[in-house]
C-alpha positions as CSV (number, residue, x, y, z in Angstrom):
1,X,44.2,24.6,-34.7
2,X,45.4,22.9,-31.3
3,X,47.1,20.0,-31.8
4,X,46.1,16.7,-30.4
5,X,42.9,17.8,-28.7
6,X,41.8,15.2,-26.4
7,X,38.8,13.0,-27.6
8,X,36.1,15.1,-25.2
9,X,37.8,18.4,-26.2
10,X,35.1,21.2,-27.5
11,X,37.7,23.3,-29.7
12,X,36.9,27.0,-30.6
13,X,36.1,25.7,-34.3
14,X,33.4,23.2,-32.6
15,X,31.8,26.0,-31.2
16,X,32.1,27.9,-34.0
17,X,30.1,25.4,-36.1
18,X,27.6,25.3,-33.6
19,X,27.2,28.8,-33.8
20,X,26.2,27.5,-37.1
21,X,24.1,25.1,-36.5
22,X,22.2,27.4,-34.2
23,X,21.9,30.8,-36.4
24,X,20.3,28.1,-39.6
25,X,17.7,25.7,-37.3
26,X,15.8,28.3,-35.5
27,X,11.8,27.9,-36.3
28,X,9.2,30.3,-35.8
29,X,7.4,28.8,-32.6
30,X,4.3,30.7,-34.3
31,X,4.8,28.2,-37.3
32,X,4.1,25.3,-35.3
33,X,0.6,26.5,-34.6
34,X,0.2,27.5,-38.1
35,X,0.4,24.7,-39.3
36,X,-1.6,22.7,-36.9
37,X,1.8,20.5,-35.6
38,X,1.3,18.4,-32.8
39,X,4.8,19.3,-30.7
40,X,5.8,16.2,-28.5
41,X,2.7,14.6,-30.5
42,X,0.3,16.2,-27.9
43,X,-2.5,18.4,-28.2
44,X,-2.9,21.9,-26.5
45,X,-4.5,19.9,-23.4
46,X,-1.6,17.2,-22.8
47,X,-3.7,14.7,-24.7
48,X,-1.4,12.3,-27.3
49,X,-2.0,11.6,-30.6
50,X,-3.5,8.7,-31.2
51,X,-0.5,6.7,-33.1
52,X,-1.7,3.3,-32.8
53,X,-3.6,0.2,-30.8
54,X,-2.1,-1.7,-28.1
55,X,-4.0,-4.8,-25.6
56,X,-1.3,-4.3,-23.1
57,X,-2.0,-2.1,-21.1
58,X,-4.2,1.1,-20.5
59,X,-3.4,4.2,-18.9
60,X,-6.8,5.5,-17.3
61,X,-6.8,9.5,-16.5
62,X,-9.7,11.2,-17.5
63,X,-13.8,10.3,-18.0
64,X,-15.8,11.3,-20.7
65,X,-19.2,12.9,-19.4
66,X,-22.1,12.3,-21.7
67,X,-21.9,15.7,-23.2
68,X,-18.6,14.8,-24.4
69,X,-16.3,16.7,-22.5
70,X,-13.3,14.7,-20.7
71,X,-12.8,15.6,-17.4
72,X,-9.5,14.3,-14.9
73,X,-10.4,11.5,-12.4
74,X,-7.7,9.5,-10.0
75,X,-6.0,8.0,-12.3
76,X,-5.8,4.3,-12.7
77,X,-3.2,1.5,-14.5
78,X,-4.0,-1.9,-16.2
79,X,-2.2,-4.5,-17.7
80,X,-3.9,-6.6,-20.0
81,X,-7.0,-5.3,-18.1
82,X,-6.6,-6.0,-14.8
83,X,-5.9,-3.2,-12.2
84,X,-2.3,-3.1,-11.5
85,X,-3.9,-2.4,-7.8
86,X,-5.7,-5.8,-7.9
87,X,-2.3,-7.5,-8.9
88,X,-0.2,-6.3,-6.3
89,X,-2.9,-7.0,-3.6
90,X,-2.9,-10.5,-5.3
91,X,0.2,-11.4,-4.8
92,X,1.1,-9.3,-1.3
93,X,-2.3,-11.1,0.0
94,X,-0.5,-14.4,-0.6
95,X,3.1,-13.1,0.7
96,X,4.4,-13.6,-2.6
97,X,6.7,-11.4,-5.3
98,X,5.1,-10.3,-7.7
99,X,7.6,-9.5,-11.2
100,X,7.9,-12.6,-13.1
101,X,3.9,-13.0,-12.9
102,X,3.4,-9.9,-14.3
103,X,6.2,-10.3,-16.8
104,X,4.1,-13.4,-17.8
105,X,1.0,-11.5,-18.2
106,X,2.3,-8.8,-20.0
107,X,4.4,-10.7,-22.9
108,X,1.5,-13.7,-23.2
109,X,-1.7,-11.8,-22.3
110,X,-3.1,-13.9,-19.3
111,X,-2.2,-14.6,-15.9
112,X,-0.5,-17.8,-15.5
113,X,-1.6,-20.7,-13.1
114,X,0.8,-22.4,-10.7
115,X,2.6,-24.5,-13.1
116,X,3.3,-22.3,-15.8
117,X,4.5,-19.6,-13.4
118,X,7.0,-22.2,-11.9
119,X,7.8,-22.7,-15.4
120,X,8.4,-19.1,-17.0
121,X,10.7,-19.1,-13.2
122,X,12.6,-21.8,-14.2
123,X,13.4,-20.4,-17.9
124,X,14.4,-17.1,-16.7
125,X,16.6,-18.8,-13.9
126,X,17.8,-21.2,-17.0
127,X,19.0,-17.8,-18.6
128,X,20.6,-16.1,-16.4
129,X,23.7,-16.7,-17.2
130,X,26.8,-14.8,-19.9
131,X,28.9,-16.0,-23.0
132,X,32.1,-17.4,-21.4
133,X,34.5,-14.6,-20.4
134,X,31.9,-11.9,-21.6
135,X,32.3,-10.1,-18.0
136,X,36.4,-10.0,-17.9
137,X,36.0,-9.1,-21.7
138,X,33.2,-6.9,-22.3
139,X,31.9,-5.8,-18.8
140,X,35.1,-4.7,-16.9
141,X,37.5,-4.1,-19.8
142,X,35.5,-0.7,-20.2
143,X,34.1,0.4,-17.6
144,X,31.7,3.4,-18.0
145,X,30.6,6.4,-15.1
146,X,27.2,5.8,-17.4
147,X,25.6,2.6,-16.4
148,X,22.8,3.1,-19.4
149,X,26.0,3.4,-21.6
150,X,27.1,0.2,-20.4
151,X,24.1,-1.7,-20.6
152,X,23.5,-0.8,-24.2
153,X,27.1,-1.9,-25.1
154,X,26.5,-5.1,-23.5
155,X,23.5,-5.5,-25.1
156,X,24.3,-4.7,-28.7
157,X,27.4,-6.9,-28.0
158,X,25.4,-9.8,-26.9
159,X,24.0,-10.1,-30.7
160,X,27.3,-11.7,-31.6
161,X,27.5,-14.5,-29.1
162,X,23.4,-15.1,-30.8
163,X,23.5,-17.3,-34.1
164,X,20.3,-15.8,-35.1
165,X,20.5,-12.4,-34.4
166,X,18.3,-11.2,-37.0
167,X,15.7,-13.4,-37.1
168,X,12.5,-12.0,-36.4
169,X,10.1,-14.9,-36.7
170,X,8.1,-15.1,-33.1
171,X,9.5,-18.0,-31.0
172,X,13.1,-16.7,-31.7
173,X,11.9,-12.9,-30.6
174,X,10.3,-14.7,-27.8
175,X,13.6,-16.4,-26.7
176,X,15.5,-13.6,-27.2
177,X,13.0,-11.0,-25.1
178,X,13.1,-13.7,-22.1
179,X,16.6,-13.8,-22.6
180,X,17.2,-10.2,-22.4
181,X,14.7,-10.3,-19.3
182,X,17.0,-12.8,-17.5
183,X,20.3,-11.5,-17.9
184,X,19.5,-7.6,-17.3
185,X,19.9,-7.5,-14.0
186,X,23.0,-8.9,-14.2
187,X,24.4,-6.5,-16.9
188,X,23.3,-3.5,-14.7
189,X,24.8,-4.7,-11.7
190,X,28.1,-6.3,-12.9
191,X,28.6,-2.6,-14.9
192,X,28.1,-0.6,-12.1
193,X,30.4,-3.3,-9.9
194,X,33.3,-2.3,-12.7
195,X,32.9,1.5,-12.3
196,X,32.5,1.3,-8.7
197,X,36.5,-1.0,-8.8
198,X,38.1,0.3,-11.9
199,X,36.4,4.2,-11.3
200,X,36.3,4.6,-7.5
201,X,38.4,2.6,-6.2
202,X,36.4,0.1,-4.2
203,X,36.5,-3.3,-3.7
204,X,35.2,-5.9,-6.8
205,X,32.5,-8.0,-5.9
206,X,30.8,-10.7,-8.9
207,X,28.2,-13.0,-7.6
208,X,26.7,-15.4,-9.7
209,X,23.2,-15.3,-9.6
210,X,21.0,-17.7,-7.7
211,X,18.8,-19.7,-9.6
212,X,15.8,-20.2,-6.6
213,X,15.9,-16.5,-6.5
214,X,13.5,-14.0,-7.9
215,X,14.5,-11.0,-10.2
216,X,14.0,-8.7,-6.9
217,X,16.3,-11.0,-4.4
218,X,18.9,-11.4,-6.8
219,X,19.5,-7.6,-7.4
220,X,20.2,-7.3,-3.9
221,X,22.0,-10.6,-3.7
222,X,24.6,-9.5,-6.7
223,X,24.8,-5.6,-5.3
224,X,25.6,-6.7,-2.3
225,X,29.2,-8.0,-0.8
226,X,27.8,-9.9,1.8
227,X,24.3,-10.5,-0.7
228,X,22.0,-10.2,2.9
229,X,18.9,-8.3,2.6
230,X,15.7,-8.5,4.7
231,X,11.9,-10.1,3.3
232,X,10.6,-6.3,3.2
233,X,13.6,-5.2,1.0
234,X,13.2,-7.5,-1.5
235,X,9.1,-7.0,-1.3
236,X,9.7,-3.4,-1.7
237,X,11.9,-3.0,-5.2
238,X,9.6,-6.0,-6.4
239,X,7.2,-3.8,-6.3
240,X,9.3,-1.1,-7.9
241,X,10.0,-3.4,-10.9
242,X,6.4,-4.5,-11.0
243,X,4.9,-0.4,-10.8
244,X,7.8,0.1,-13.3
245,X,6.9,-2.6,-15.7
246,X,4.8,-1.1,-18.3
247,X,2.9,1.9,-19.1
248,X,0.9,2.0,-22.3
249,X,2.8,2.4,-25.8
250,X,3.0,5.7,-26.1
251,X,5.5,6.7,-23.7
252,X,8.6,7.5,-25.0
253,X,10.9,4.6,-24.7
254,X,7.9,2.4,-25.9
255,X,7.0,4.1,-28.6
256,X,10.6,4.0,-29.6
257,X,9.7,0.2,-29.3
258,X,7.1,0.0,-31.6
259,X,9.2,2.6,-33.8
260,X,12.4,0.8,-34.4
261,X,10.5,-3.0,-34.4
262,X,8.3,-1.6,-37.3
263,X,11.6,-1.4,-39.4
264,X,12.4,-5.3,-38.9
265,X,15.7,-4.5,-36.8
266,X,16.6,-7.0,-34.8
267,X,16.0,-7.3,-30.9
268,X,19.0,-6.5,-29.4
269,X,19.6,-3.4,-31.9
270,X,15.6,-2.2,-30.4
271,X,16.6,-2.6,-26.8
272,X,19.4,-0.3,-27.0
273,X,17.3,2.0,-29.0
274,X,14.6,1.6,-26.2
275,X,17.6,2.4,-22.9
276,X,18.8,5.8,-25.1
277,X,15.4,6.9,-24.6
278,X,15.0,5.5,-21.0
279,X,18.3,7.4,-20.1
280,X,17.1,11.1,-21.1
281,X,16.3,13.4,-17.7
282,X,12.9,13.8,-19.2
283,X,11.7,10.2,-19.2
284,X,14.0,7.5,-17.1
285,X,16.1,9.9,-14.9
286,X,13.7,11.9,-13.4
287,X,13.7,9.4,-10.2
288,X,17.6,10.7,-9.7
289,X,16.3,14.9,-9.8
290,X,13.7,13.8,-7.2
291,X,16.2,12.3,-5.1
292,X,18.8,15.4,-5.4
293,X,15.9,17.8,-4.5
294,X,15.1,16.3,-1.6
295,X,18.8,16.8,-0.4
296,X,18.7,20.4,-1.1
297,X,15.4,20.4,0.9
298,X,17.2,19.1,3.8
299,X,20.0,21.8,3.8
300,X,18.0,24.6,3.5
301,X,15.0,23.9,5.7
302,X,15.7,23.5,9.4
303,X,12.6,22.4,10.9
304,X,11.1,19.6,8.2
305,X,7.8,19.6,10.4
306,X,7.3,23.5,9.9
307,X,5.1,23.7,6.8
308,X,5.5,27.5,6.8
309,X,9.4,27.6,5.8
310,X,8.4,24.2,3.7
311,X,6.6,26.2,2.0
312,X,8.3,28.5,1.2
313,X,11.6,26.9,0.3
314,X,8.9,25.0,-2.3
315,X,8.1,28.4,-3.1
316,X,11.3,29.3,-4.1
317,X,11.8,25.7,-6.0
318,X,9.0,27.6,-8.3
319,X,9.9,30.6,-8.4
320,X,14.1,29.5,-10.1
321,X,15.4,30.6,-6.8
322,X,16.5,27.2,-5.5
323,X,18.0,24.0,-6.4
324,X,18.6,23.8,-10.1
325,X,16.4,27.2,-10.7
326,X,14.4,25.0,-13.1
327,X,11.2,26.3,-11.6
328,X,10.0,22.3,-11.1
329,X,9.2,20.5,-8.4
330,X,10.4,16.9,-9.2
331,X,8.5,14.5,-8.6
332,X,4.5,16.2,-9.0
333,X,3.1,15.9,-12.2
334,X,3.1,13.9,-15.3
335,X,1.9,13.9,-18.8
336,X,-1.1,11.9,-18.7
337,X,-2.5,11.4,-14.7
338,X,-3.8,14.4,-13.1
339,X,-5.8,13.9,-10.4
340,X,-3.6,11.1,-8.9
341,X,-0.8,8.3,-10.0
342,X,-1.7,4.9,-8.9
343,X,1.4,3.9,-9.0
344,X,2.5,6.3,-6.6
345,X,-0.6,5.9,-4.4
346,X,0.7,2.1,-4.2
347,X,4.2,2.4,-3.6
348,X,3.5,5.2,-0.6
349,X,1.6,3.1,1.1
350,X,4.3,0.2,1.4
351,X,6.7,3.1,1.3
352,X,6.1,3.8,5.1
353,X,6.7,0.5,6.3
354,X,10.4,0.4,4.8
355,X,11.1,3.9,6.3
356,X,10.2,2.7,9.6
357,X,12.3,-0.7,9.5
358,X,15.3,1.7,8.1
359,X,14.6,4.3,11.0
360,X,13.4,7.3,8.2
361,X,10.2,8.0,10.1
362,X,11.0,11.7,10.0
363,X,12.1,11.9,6.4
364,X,9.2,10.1,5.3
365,X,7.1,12.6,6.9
366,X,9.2,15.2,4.9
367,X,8.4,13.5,1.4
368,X,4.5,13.4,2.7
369,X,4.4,17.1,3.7
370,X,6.2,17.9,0.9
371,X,4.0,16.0,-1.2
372,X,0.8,17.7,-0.2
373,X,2.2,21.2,0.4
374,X,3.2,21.0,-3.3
375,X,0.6,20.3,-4.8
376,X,-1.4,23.1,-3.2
377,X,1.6,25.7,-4.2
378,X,1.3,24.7,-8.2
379,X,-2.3,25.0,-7.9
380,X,-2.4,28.3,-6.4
381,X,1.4,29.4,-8.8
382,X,0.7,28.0,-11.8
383,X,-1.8,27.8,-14.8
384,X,-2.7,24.7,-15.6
385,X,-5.3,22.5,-17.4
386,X,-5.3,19.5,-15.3
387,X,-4.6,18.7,-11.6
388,X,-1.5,17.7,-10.7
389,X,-0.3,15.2,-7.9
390,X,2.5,13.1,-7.1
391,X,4.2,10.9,-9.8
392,X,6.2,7.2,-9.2
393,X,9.7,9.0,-9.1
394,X,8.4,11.2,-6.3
395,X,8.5,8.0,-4.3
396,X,10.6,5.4,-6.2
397,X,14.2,7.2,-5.7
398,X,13.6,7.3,-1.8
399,X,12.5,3.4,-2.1
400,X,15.9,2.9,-3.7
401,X,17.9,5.1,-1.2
402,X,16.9,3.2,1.5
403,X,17.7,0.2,0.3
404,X,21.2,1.2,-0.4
405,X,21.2,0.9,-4.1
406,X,23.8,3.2,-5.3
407,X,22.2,6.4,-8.0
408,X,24.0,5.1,-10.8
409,X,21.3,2.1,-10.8
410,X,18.6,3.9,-10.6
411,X,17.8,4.3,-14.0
412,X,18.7,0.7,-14.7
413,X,16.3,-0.5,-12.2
414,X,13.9,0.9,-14.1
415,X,15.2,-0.8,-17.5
416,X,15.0,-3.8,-15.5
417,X,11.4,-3.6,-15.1
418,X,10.4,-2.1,-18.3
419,X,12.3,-4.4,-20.8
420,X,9.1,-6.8,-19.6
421,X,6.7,-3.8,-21.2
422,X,9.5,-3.0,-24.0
423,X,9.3,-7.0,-24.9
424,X,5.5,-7.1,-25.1
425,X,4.9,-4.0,-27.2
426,X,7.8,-5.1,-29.5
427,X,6.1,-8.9,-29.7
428,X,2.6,-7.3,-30.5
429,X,4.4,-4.9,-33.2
430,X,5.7,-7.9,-34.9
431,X,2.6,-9.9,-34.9
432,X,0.7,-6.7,-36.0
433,X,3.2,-4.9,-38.0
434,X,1.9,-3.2,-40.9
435,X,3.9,-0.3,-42.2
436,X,6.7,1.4,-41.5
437,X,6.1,3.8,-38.8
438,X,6.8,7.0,-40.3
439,X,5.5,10.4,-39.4
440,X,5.2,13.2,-41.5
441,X,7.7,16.9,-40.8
442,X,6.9,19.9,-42.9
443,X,9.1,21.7,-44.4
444,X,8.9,25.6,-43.5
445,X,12.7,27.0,-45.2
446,X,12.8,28.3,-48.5
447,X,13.9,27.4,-51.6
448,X,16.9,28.3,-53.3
449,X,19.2,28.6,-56.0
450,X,22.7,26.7,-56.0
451,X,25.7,28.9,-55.8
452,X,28.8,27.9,-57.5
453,X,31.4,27.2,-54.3
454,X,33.4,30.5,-56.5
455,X,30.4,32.9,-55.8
456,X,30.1,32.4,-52.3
């Protein structure tokens, strides 16, 4: 055995055991349709089992004809009923941002009036703020490449500075979800500030927040050294956080939500449990694969206006020739729209505006070509059962490119934003809260006879 293997060290007796692992947890892939199993807790057709009832919000994809058949349609988002469309024109109409009202609406169900909105404001700017020395101590004494590592540490190490960590009765679930909301922002920001000194050598910059600013403004004023951003900026990853917000309970990180509440952990513990399932590539990071493909796109196609070698570079994207030979085009497709995302179809059309402050004109026009070009390719490539169209993260990770936010944030941003949904669904679980959520795995091995350790 070597000695003194460092801590990350994968020794030939780990992969030995995995070896292991592996030759004793294959299943039969025919089992699973055997036995009627639900994998990912989705039908054949991409439709999710129905787990459980929510009021938050509504994720609107298909129409059911009177015969009974579903068929796809544009697909369309709600919180709390309204059209998320209707909100943003709401508050764009009246040049004003948009996040804490829509925080406000999903945690309390209703859309708050003048006063109450000032107030809600004035709470989260009331809480923005850490335990004494808990940015020296905790932040930059460990600084991590991950930033979703570091926020959960933060988090689950905020419990301790919280007398009543564990109390689940309502108002102290409600204090500690607005809380949490508040001080996000700052946790992201100040980790990735640590790894960006202690990591990469760069220069340390810790502004306190600003109490008169919204959520949006004072991302960019703590990311920034010199904390100067433009009106359209801060417009533009509001409406990020705001698209970003919430999206019905059975995604995966909400569901996790509504899974870990259900077994009266405390808040804290369920937000961390909610950012591991944020982090994965498949759910939360998916913004970052959009962004890296776009940046082989440019290296390999020399005309971005021809849509003939577009084309078929995105052919080759399909076909595991290019890229990460994944055979996927990031960014077109998702689980439940089909015919369109609205959320996409919102952001692009502010999307354009940014790109032409910032001088992108051209790559815009490459995410737009791309876009449509795609979308025709999987149709004609590829078998599938629903249409398929441009997602958020097709646009999102080019919204936060050109405003200079560095990748490691990208997935944070979006924590940001959905710790407003992740606070809701876990309030409306606790309300609600009935059982244990706990699903039922079959067991397909056989059994067998104990063999004395001697007899092996």
């Amino acid at each position: 055995m070597a000695s003194n293997p460092s801590y990350s060290a994968i020794t030939p007796e780990v992969e030995a055991l995995a070896r292991l692992a592996l030759s004793n947890n294959r299943i039969n892939p025919e089992d699973y349709a055997k036995y009627d199993v639900k994998r990912g807790l989705r039908d054949l057709n991409g439709k999710g089992v129905l787990a459980g009832l929510t009021e938050i919000s509504d994720v609107h994809a298909s129409e059911q004809l009177p015969d009974g058949t579903s068929v796809p349609c544009d697909g369309e988002l709600y919180y709390r009923g309204y059209n998320v469309r209707q909100l943003v024109q709401g508050f764009v109409t009246d040049s004003r941002l948009g996040f804490e009202e829509s925080c406000y609406l999903l945690l309390f169900g209703q859309l708050p009036d003048k006063k109450q909105l000032q107030d809600f404001c004035a709470q989260l700017a009331g809480y923005r703020s850490l335990p004494s020395n808990f940015v020296r101590d905790v932040v930059l004494k460990a600084p991590s490449k991950d930033m979703m590592n570091a926020l959960a540490r933060s988090i689950l190490t905020l419990a301790s500075y919280d007398d009543n960590t564990d109390d689940i009765s309502l108002p102290n679930v409600v204090r500690q979800c607005i809380q949490l909301i508040a001080v996000f922002p700052m946790l992201a920001v100040y980790s990735y500030q640590a790894y960006s000194y202690s990591i990469e050598g760069k220069s340390l910059f810790i502004h306190a927040p600003k109490p008169n600013l919204s959520t949006a403004e004072n991302i960019l004023h703590l990311l920034r050294p010199d904390s100067v951003y433009t009106p359209l900026e801060a417009r533009l990853l509001d409406l990020c956080l705001v698209l970003h917000a919430e999206h019905g309970g059975g995604n995966n990180s909400t569901f996790t939500t509504h899974v870990v509440t259900s077994s009266g952990t405390d808040t804290y513990s369920c937000m961390a449990a909610a950012l591991a399932s944020l982090k994965g590539p498949r759910h939360g990071g998916a913004n970052l694969k959009v962004v890296n493909m776009f940046e082989d796109i440019k290296k390999n196609v020399s005309n971005w206006e021809d849509e003939e070698e577009l084309t078929a570079y995105l052919d080759k994207l399909l076909s595991k020739e290019a890229f990460d030979h994944s055979g996927l085009i990031y960014g077109m497709g998702h689980a439940v729209y089909s015919s369109s995302d609205p959320r996409a179809r919102v952001l692009k059309s502010y999307v354009e505006a940014l790109s032409k402050e910032k001088g992108l004109n051209e790559e815009f026009g490459l995410y737009d070509r791309t876009e449509r070009l795609a979308a025709e390719l999987i149709r004609k490539k590829r078998t599938i059962y629903k249409g398929v169209s441009a997602n958020v993260d097709f646009y999102s990770g080019f919204v936060y490119r050109m405003l200079g936010l560095p990748m490691e944030l990208f997935t944070p941003i979006f924590a940001i934003a959905r710790i407003s949904g992740w606070s809701a669904h876990r309030i409306e679980e606790l309300i609600n809260m009935g059982k244990i959520i706990r699903p039922a795995y079959r067991n397909v091995d056989e059994k067998r006879e104990y063999i004395p350790i001697n007899q092996r």
